[in-house]
C-alpha positions in Angstrom: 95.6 81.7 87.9 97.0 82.2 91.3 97.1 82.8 95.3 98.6 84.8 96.7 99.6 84.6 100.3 101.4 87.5 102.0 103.1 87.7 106.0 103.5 91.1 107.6 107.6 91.5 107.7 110.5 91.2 105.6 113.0 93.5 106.4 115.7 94.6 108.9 115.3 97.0 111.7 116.2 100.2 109.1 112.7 99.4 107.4 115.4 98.9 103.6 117.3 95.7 104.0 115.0 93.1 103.4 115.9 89.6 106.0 113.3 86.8 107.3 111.6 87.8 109.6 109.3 85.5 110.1 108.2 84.1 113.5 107.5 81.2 114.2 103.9 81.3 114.4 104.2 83.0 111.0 106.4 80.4 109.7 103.8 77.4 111.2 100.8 79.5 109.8 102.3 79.7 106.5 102.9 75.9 106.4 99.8 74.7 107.6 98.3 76.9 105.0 100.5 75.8 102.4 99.9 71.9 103.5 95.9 72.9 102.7 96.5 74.3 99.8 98.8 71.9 98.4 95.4 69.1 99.0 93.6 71.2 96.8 95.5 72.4 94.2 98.4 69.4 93.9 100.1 70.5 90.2 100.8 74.0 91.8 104.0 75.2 92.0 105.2 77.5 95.2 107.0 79.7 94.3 108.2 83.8 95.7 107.1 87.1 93.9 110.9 87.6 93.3 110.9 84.1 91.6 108.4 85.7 88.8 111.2 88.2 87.5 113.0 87.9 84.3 115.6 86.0 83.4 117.8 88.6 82.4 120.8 86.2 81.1 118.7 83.6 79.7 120.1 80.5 81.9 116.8 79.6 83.3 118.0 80.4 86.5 116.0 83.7 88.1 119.4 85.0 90.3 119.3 88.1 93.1 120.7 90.4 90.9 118.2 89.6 88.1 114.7 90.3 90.7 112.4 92.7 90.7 111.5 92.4 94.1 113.4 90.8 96.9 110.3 89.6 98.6 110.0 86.9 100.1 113.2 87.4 102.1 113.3 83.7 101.5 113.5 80.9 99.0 110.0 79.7 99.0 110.2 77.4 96.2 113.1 75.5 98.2 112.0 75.7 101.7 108.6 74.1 100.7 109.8 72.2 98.1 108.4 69.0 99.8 104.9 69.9 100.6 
């Protein structure tokens, strides 16, 4: 009960530290895809794969040392929070 949507990046020059690096064709890609899906599906939450990790400390907050993954190398949920 979900979509997926994955960019080709995410981390520093090293090929280990993970950083945005998003273009920004990727970023206006990702938006106008978002902005679609957001039409069709308006209850949906966005959210990032690190976003679905445990809350370890049970404050209902999911924190960087509590993920999984550190993908995406941003906060999804807040930078598309107003779609």
């Amino acid at each position: 009960h979900s979509i997926g949507i994955s960019y080709v990046g995410g981390y520093d020059t090293d090929g280990k530290t993970p950083r945005d690096t998003r273009t920004e064709e990727q970023r206006a890609s990702m938006l106008s895809l978002l902005v679609d899906l957001r039409k069709m599906y308006p209850s949906a939450k966005i959210i990032g794969h690190r976003d679905t990790s445990p809350d370890k400390n049970g404050n209902h907050l999911i924190e960087s040392w509590e993920w999984v993954k550190a993908c995406p190398c941003f906060d999804a949920a807040k930078e598309y929070r107003r779609i």
